[in-house]
C-alpha positions as CSV (number, residue, x, y, z in Angstrom):
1,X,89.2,-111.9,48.9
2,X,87.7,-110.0,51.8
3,X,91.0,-107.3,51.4
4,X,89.9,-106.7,47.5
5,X,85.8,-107.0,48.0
6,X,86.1,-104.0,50.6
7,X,87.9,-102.3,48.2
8,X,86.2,-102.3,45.3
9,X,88.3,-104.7,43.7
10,X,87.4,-108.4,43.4
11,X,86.0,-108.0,40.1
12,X,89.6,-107.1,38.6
13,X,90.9,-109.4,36.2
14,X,94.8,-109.7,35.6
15,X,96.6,-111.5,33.0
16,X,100.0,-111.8,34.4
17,X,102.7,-113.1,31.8
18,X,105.5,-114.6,34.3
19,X,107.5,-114.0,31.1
20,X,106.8,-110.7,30.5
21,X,105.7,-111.3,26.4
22,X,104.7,-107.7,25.4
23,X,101.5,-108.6,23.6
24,X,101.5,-104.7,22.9
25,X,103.8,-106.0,20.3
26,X,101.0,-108.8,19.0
27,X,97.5,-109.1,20.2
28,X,96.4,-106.3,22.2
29,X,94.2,-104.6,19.0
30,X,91.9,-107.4,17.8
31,X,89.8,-110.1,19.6
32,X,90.2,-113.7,18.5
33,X,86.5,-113.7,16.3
34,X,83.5,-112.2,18.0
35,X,84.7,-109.4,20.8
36,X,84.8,-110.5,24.4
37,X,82.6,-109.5,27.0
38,X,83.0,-109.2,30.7
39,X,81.0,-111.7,32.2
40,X,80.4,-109.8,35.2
41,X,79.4,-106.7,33.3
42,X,78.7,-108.3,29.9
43,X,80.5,-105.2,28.1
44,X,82.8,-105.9,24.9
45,X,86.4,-105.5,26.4
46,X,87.7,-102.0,25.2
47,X,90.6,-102.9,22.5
48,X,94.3,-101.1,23.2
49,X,94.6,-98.5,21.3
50,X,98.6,-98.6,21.6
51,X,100.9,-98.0,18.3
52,X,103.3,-100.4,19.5
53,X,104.8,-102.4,16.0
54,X,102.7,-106.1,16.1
55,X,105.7,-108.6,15.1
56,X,103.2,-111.7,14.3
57,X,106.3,-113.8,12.9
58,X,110.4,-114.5,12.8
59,X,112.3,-113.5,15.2
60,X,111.0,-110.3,16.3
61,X,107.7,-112.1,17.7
62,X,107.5,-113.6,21.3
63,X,104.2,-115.6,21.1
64,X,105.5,-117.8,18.9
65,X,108.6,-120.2,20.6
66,X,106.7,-121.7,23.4
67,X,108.1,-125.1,22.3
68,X,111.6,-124.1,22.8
69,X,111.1,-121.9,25.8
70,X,109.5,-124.8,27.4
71,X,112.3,-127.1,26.7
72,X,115.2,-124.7,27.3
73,X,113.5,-124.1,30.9
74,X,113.5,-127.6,31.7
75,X,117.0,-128.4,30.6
76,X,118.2,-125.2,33.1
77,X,116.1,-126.7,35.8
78,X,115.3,-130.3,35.9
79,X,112.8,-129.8,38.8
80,X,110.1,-127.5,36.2
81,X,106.6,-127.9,37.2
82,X,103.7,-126.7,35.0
83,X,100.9,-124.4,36.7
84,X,98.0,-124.1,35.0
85,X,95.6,-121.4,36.5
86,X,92.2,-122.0,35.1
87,X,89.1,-119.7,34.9
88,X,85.6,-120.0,36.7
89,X,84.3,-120.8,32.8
90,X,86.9,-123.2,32.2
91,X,88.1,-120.8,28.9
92,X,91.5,-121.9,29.2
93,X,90.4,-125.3,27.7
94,X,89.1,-123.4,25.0
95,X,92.5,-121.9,23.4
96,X,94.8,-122.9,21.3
97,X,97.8,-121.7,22.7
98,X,97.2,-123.1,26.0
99,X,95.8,-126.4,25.1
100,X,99.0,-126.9,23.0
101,X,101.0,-125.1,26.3
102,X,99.5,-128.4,28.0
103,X,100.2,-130.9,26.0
104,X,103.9,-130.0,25.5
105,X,104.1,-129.6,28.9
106,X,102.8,-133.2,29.3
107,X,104.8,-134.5,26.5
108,X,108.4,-133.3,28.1
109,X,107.4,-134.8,31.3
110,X,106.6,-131.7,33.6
111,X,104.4,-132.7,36.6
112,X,101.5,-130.3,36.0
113,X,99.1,-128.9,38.1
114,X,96.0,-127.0,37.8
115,X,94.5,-124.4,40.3
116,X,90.1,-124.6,40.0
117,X,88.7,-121.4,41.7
118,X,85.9,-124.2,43.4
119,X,83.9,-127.3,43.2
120,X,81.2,-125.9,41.5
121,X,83.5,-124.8,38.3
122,X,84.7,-128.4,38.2
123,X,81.0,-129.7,38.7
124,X,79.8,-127.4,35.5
125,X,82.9,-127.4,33.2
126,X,84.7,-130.9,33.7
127,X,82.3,-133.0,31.1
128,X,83.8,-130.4,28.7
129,X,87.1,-131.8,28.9
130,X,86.1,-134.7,27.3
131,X,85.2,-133.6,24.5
132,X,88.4,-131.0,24.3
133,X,89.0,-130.5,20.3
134,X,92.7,-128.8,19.2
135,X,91.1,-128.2,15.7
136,X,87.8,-125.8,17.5
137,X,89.7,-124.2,19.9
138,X,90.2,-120.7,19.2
139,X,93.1,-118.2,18.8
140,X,93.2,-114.1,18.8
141,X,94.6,-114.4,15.4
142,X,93.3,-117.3,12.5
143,X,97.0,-117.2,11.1
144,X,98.3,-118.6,14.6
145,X,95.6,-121.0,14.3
146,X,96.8,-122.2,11.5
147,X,100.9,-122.3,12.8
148,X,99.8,-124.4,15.7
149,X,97.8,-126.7,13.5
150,X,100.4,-127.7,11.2
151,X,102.9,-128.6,13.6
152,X,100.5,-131.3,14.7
153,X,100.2,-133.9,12.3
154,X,97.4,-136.4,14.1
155,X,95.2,-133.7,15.3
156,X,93.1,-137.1,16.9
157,X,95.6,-138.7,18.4
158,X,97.0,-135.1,19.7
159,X,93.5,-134.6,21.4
160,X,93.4,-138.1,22.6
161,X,96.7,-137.3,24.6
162,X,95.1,-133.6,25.8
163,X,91.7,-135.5,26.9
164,X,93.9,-138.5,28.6
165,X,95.9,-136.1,30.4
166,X,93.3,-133.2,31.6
167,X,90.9,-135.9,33.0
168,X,93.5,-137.9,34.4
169,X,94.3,-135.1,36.9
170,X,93.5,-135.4,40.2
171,X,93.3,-131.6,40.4
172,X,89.9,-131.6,37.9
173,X,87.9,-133.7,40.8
174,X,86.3,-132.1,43.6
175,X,88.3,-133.0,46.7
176,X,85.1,-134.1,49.0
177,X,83.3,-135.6,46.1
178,X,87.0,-137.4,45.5
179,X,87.3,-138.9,49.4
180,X,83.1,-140.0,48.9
181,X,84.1,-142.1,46.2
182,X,87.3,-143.5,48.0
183,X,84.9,-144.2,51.2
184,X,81.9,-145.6,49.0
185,X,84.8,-148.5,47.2
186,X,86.3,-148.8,51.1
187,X,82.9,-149.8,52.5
188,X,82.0,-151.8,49.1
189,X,85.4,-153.5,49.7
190,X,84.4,-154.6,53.3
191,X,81.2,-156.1,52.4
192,X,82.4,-158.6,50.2
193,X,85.1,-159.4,52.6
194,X,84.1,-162.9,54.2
195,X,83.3,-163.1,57.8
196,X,85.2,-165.1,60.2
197,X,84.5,-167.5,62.3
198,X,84.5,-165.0,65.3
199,X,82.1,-162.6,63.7
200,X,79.5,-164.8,62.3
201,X,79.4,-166.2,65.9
202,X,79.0,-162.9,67.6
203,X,76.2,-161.8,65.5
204,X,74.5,-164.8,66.9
């Protein structure tokens, strides 16, 4: 952090595809409704400008197999874990794709994890989670939307299961306030343990 402040850099932002999907060749020239804004500088993101071909369906697209990726990756290596780098405005809970990235992760088994920049974006954004809705969340294209939709059948029960598992995870509490609520039920526990013989005569 120092490293990049000195340099000018530490309000860079990188999307890094481990995958490499060239989203030249889908989303890189339209935002997902209203245009994004840095919320540093609060300017619109500047749109590519690229002429790359968009392949939006069949077999030419790469946004659009994350089911089977997921699957095929976890049948070549049994030992798959699910990272899930989330954002100081908790936007990550907000998109389609990776809300439904997270529940297929959680529905093949993969222990998942999820890296918070700090205990004040947990503080702020966790209540959100609750209240997490498949159907609201947003995509850069409305036909996508759509595609991820109808391969869901019980969008309730689907965002019972995303709810269940995102505040079930241990990463999503703030450490200290975590270990405060562990001492707090430690010293409840104690006082309702009964005293013996020995202790209620020393405190004569």
């Amino acid at each position: 952090r120092q490293v990049k402040e000195g340099c000018g850099h530490l309000q860079e932002v990188y999307w890094v595809c481990a995958l490499s999907v060239n989203h030249h060749a889908s989303i890189c020239g339209s935002f997902a409704d209203l245009p994004e804004k840095d919320s540093v500088q609060k300017k619109v993101y500047p749109l590519c400008e690229c002429q790359t071909r968009k392949h939006f369906y069949g077999d030419l697209c790469e946004t659009n197999k994350f089911q089977d990726l997921m699957a095929a990756l976890l049948q070549a290596n049994p030992k798959l874990r699910q990272v899930v780098a989330v954002d100081v405005d908790f936007a990550v809970f907000r998109r389609t794709w990776c809300n439904a990235e997270i529940a297929e992760g959680h529905s093949l088994g993969l222990p998942q994890s999820f890296k918070i920049c700090d205990r004040r974006c947990i503080e702020r954004h966790r209540p959100e989670l609750g209240a997490v809705d498949i159907r609201t969340c947003r995509t850069s294209r409305p036909e996508d939307k759509e595609t991820i939709l109808s391969d869901i059948p019980e969008p309730d029960a689907f965002n019972a299961t995303l709810r269940k598992t995102l505040l079930a995870s241990p990463d999503l509490y703030p450490a200290d306030l975590s270990r405060s609520l562990v001492a707090l039920a430690r010293r409840g526990a104690a006082a309702k343990r009964p005293k013996t013989a020995g202790s209620a005569a020393g405190g004569l």
